[in-house]
C-alpha angles and dihedrals in degrees: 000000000000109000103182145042137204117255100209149027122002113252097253129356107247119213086022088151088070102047130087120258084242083056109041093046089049078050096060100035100257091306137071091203087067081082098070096065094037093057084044090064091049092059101036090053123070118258138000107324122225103218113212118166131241093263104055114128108282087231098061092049099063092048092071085052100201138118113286107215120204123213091193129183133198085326081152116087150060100283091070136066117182097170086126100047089039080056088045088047078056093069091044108107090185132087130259149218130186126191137180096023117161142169131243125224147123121302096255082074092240111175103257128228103250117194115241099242094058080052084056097054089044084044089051092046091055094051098059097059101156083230110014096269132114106300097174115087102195120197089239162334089294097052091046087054083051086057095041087057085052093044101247103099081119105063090050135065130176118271103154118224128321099229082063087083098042081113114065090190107107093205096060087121104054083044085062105039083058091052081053087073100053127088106272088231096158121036128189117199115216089226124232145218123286095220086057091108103160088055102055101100084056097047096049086050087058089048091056092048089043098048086048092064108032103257140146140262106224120194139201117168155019116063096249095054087054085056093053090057110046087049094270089130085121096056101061121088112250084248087064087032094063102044098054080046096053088047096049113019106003089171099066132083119247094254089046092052087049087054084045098044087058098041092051116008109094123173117202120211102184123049101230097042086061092048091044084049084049091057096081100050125083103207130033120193140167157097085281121099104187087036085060097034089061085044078058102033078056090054096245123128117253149159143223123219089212107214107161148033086262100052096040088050096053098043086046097051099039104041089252104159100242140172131195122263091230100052091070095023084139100052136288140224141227097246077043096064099033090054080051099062118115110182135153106184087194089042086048097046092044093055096045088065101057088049088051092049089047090048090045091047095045091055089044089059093047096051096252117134112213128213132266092240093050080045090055085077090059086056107078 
């Protein structure tokens, strides 16, 4: 019997061909890359998960009486405010569980200003453990200092991120340790953000690597980039147009980077059609984490450009090879990122395991079975 249910977004967006680019990027929260975790919690929890979102009416909610489990992002910071989900969490008379939450904040790992009303949901979370114990899995040791300003360090301990056991194979290090060794003949880039200025130098440097060896262009957010990959090109105004334009490709004309974006921008809507895509690469790099975690989870070697306190946590606490931003803010090359690879396939697997028996230890506590493939990591 199926005792939980994810609170979120389903795992992939089925029929996504037919829908409209405004619906299918309500559908994945803003981000494609929400998936991956998502998808990570389906696969983590027994049995078939029943997705509902955030916002569904706190009464139907308490009819189905089982646990709500969580697969959270970078809720913590600034940027967000959830005063109005945290009163709606009022209402909710289940337990839950959250897993993956981190905090967002500059790379220098600052402790960032969080509004009150975001303090109050996590509040309301930890207050429905299904037994009293920590109910909050946090993506690492900076997000758990964010919780211990706000007084809640205790109701939370580190679990990493969720899309780190995608894999079940428990020697998913030592499988990519030995695809460190071939010609990285085919590269994807984990796409930005437009508005990453300040990375754009960076991120045209990937697309040349990218566009030399066939690659692909994989995007995650924003909506516009969305556009660009499903052959939208046409629908954005040439404002929108020309910024995507200066961060990716910024020599090309605007009808050039239109020809480019359909030759190389994909979008993904289900988790295992992207791995199965990433298969036949041989590199993965970006800004984006989950975009790079899915390059690893598919046993390819990859690399994060770590930007952020988000990124850097989550490639510190779970063995992601990872640079700084500003180490290659002027461009980069591909013999460049190679030389920068620090990667120990033993040390990774290793740690993956600790993280999987915490895991493990931290649903047991909270009165979630997990499943048989999720328990394969613990087996080496």
């Amino acid at each position: 019997m199926v005792t939980t249910f994810m609170l979120g977004i389903n795992e992939s967006v089925e029929g996504s061909c037919f829908l409209s680019t405004d619906k299918v990027y309500d559908l994945v929260g803003h981000n494609v890359g929400n998936l991956a975790f998502h998808y990570a919690v389906s696969q983590i929890l027994e049995g078939r998960q029943d997705a509902l979102p955030w916002h569904t009416d706190p009464d139907l909610l308490n009819k189905l009486r089982r646990i709500g489990v969580m697969p959270c992002a970078n809720q913590l910071g600034p940027h967000a405010d959830y005063g109005r989900l945290g009163s709606r969490f009022a209402a909710l008379d289940i337990p839950l569980v959250a897993i993956g939450l981190g905090a967002q904040g500059h790379s220098d790992y600052e402790i960032p200003e969080v509004p009150e009303g975001t303090i109050n949901w996590v509040r309301q979370i930890a207050a429905r453990s299904p037994k009293g114990l920590p109910n909050i899995g946090v993506r690492g040791e900076f997000t758990l200092k964010v919780l211990e300003r706000y007084g809640l360090a205790d109701r939370a301990i580190v679990t990493g991120c969720p899309s780190l056991f995608l894999n079940p194979n428990p020697g998913l290090g030592t499988k990519i340790e030995q695809n460190l060794k071939k010609k990285f003949s085919c590269v994807a880039v984990a796409a930005g953000h437009q508005k990453w200025s300040h990375l754009s130098k960076i991120e045209s440097s990937l697309t040349k690597i990218m566009e030399e060896t066939g690659g692909s262009y994989i995007v995650q957010s924003p909506k516009e980039m969305v556009s660009l990959a499903r052959g939208e090109a046409d629908t954005l105004s040439i404002s929108d147009l020309t910024e995507c334009r200066d961060y990716a490709q910024p020599g090309l004309t605007l009808d050039e980077f239109k020809h480019w974006a359909r030759r190389y921008a994909r979008a993904f809507f289900n988790i295992s059609e992207w791995m199965e895509y990433l298969r036949s690469v041989d590199f993965v790099v970006g800004a984006r984490i989950h975009g790079v975690m899915l390059g690893l989870q598919a046993g390819i070697p990859s690399l994060c450009i770590a930007h952020d306190s988000r990124t850097r946590e989550m490639c510190e606490t779970m063995g992601v090879p990872f640079v700084m931003a500003s180490e290659i803010a002027n461009g980069t090359s591909l013999e460049d990122l190679r030389s920068r690879i620090k990667f120990d396939g033993a040390k990774f697997d290793d740690l993956r395991q600790v993280l999987a028996a915490r895991l493990e230890s931290f649903l047991q506590q909270n009165d979630i079975t997990s499943s048989s493939r999720f328990k394969q990591i613990l087996r080496k």
